[in-house]
C-alpha positions as CSV (number, residue, x, y, z in Angstrom):
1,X,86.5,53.6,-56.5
2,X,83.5,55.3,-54.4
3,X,82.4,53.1,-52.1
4,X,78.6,52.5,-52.1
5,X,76.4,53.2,-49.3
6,X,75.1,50.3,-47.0
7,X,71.7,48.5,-47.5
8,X,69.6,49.3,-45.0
9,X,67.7,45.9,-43.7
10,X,63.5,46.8,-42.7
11,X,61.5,43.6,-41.0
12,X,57.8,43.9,-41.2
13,X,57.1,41.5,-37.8
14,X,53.8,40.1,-37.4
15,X,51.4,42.2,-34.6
16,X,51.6,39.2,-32.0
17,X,55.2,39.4,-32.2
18,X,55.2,43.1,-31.3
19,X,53.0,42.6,-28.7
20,X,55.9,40.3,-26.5
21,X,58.1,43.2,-26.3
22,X,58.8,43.6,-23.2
23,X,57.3,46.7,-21.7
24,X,59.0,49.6,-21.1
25,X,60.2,49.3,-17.5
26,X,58.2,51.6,-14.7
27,X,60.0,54.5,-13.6
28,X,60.5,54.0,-10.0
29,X,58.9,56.0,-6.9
30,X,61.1,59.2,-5.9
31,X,62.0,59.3,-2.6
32,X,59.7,62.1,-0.5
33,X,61.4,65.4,-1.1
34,X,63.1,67.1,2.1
35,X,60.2,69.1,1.8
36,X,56.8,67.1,2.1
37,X,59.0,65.1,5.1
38,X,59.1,69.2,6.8
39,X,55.6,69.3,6.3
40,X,55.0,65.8,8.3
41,X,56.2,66.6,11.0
42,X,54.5,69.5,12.7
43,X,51.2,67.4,11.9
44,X,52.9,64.3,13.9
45,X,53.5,67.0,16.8
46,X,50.0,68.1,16.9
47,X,48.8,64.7,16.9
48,X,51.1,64.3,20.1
49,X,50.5,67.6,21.8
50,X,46.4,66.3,21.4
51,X,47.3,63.6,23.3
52,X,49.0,64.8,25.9
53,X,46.0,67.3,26.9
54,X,43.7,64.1,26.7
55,X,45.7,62.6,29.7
56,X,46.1,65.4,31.5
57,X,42.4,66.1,31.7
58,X,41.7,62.5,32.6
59,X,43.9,62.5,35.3
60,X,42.2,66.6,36.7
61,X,39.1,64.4,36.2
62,X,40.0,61.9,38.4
63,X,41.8,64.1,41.6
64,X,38.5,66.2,41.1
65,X,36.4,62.8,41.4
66,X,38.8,61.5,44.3
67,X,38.5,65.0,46.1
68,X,34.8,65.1,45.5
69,X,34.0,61.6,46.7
70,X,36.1,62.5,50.0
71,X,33.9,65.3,50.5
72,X,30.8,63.4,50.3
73,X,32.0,60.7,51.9
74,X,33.2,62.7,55.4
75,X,31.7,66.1,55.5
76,X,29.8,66.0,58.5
77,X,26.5,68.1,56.9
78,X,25.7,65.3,55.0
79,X,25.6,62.8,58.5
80,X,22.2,60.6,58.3
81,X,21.0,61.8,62.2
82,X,18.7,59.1,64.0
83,X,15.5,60.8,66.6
84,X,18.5,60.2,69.4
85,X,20.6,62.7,67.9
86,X,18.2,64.7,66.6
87,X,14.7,64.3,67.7
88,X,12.9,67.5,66.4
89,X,14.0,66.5,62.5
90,X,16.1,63.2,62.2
91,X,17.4,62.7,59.1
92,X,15.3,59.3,58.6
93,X,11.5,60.0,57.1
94,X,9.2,56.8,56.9
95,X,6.1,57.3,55.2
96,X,3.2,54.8,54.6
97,X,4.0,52.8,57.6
98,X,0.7,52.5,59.4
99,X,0.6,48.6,60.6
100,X,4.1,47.6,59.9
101,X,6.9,48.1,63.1
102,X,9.0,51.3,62.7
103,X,11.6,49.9,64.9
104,X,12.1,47.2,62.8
105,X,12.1,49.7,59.8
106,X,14.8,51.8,61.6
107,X,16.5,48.7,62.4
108,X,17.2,48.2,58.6
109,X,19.5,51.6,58.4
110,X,20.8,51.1,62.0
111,X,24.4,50.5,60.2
112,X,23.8,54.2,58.6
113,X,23.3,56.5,61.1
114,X,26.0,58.3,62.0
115,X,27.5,58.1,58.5
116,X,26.7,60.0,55.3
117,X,23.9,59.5,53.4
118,X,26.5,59.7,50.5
119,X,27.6,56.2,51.4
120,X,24.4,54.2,51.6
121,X,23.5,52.0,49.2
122,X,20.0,52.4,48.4
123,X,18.9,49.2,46.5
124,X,20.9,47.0,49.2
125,X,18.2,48.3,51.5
126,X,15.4,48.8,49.7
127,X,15.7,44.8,49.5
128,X,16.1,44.8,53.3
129,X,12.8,46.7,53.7
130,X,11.2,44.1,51.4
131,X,12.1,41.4,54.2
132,X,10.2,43.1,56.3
133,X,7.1,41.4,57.2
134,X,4.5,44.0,56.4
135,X,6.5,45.6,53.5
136,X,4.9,44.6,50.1
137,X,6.9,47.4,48.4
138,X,9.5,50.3,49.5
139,X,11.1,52.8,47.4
140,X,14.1,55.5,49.1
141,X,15.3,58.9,47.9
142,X,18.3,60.7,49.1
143,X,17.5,64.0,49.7
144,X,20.5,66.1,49.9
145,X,22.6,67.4,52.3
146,X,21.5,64.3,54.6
147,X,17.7,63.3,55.0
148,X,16.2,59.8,53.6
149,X,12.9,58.8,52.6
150,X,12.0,55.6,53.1
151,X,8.3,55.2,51.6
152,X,6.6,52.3,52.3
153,X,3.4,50.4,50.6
154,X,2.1,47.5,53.3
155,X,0.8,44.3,52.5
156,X,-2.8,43.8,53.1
157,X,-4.5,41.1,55.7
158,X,-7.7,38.8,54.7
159,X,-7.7,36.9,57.4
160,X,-5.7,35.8,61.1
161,X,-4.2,32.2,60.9
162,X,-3.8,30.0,63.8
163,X,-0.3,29.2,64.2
164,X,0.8,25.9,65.5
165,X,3.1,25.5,68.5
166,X,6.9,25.1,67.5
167,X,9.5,23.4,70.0
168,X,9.4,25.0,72.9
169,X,6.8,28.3,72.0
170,X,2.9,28.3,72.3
171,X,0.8,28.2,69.4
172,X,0.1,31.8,68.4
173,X,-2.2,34.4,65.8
174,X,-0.7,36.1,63.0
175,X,-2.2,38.0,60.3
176,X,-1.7,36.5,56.9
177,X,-2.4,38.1,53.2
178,X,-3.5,37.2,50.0
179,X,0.1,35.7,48.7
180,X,0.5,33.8,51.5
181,X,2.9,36.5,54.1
182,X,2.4,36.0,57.9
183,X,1.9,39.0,59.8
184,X,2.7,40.2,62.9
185,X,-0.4,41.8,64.4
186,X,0.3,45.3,64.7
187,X,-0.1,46.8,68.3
188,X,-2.7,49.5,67.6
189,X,-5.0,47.6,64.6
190,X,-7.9,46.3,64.7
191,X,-9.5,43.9,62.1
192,X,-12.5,41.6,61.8
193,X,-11.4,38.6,60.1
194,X,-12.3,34.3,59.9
195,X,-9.7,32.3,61.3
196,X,-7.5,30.2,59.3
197,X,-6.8,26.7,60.2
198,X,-4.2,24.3,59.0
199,X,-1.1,26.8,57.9
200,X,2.1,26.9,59.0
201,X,5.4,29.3,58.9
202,X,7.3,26.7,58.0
203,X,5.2,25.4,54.8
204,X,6.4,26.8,51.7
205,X,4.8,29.8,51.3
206,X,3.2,29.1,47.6
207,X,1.0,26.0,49.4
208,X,0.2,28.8,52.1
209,X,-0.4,31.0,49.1
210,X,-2.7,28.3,47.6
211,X,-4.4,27.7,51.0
212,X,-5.3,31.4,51.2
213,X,-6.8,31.4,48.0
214,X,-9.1,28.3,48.4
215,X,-10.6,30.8,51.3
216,X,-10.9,33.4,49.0
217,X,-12.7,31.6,46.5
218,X,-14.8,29.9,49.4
219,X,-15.4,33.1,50.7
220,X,-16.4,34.8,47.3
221,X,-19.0,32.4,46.7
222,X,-20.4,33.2,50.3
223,X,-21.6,36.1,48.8
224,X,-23.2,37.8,51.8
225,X,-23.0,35.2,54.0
226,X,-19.4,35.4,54.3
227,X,-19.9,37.7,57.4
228,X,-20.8,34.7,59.3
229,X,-18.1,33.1,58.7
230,X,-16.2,32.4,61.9
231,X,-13.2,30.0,61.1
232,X,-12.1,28.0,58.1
233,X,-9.6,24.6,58.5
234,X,-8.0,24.3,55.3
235,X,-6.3,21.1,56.5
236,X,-7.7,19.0,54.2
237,X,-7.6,19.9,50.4
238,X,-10.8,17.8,49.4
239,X,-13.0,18.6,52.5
240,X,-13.5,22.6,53.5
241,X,-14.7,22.5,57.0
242,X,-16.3,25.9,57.9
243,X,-17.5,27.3,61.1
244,X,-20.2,30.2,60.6
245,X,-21.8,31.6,63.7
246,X,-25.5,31.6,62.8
247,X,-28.0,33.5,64.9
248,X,-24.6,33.7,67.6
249,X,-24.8,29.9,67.2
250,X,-21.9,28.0,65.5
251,X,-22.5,25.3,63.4
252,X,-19.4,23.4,61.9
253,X,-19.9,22.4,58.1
254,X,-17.8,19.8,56.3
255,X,-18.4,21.4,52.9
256,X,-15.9,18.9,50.4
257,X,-14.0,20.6,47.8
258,X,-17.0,21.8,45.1
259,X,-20.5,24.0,44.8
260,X,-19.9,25.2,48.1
261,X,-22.2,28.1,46.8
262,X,-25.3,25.4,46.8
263,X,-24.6,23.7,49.5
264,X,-24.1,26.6,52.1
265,X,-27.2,28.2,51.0
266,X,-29.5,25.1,51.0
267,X,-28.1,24.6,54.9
268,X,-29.1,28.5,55.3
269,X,-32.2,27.7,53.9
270,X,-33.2,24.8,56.0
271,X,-31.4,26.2,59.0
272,X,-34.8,26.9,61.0
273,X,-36.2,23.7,60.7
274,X,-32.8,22.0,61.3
275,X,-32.7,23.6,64.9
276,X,-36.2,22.5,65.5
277,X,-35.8,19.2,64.9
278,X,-32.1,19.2,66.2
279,X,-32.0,21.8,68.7
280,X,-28.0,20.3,69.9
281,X,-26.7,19.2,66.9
282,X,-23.4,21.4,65.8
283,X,-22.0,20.3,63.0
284,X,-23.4,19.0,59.5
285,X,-22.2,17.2,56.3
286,X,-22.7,18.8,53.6
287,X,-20.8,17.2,50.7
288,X,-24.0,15.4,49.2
289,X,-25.9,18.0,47.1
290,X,-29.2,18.9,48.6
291,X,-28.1,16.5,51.7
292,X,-27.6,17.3,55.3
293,X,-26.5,15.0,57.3
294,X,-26.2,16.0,61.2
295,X,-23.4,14.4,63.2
296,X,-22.7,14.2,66.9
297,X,-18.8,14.3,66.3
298,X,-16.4,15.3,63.4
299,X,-16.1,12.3,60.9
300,X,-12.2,10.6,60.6
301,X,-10.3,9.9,57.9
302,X,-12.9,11.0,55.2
């Protein structure tokens, strides 16, 4: 009997159940084909080869830096020549140095001479020049094969100061400017200044600077009259005492510490009658407004 033909079984399954199937599985990566791992390798090559010529030009740089710097360093035309060696055109120009010592500018480079200018540091002794007394500013060039300039701006002097003796020196004049710097009085100038009273090299040289500028200010308010000014103590803080030389006469005034304009100019004023009626008297106190009070001797402790 002819067999009949098997039922075929069909299973509608719901759509979250056909969803879980488990994915297909990902094919994996092929392994770089013989020929991409040819094309690779000339690029790795370059890569190197670039390399290479990198170090090889740093290292030419720096035997052509070496040889350079040897060259500089100990060539004899670019020697710094003092006016011993070379007194027509030494190899040291200073320029702008009217008051201040050029032997003590020269001394500043004395470790140069005789050595190239290649090898001198110039900021290390442009700070050296600013030691110098009279140097208020200094600025070098190197001017090739082997010349410096060394151009200087000096400090300016308002007045002398009165220096006090120190262990085992006499008491001596200086110069002194407007920030307070003592200066050595130059060997040629001349200047036409008041003296200063009651500074010292070895105060600080901001209460030297303040000192100066209670002068200044006393002196501004002179107006014209600040020619006669012959000598200012600045001792004492609250009591200016000024000496002015009036008619070649010198009068000492104790002027305190406030409208000295008022007070100088009322003595000015009255001056005439004052030597009439006190034809020996030589010094005056001036620190009451509108009141002068003649004294044989300078007053103590006030």
């Amino acid at each position: 009997m002819a067999s009949r033909p098997a039922a075929q079984l069909e299973l509608d399954l719901p759509q979250e159940v056909r969803e879980e199937r488990p994915a297909a599985r990902a094919e994996t990566p092929r392994r770089a084909r013989p020929a991409e791992a040819r094309r690779s390798r000339p690029r790795r090559l370059r890569l190197w080869a670039a390399a290479a010529v990198l170090v090889i030009v740093a290292v030419i740089a720096a035997l052509a830096f070496y040889h350079v710097d040897q060259f500089l360093a100990s060539d004899p035309r670019f020697t710094l020549t003092g006016e011993a060696q070379s007194p027509r055109q030494p190899g040291l120009r200073l320029e702008g140095a009217v008051n201040v010592s050029r032997a003590k500018l020269r001394q500043v480079f004395a470790r140069d001479f005789g050595r190239s200018v290649y090898l001198m540091p110039l900021e290390a002794r442009r700070r050296e020049l600013l030691a110098v007394d009279w140097v208020r500013e200094a600025r070098l060039e190197r001017h090739w094969p082997n010349r410096i300039v060394a151009r200087i701006a000096e400090r300016t002097p308002v007045a002398f100061v009165l220096l006090p003796a120190a262990a085992g020196a006499a008491s001596h004049t200086a110069l002194i400017d407007a920030e307070g710097v003592i200066l050595d009085p130059p060997a040629r100038g001349r200047f036409a200044f008041p003296v200063l009273l009651g500074l010292s090299s070895a105060q600080p040289r901001d209460l030297r600077r303040q000192k100066v500028e209670t002068f200044l200010r006393f002196q501004q308010e002179a107006g014209r009259s600040a020619a006669l000014i012959s000598e200012v103590d600045l001792g004492d803080p609250e009591n200016l005492k000024v000496t002015l030389l009036v008619e070649g006469v010198p009068a000492r005034l104790w002027m305190g510490n406030a409208n000295w304009r008022a007070r100088l100019q009322n003595f000015l004023d009255n001056y005439a009658e004052i030597r009439r009626l006190l034809p020996t008297a030589a010094a005056f106190d001036l620190r009451l407004d509108r009141h002068i009070t003649a004294m044989k001797e300078a007053p103590r402790g006030r």
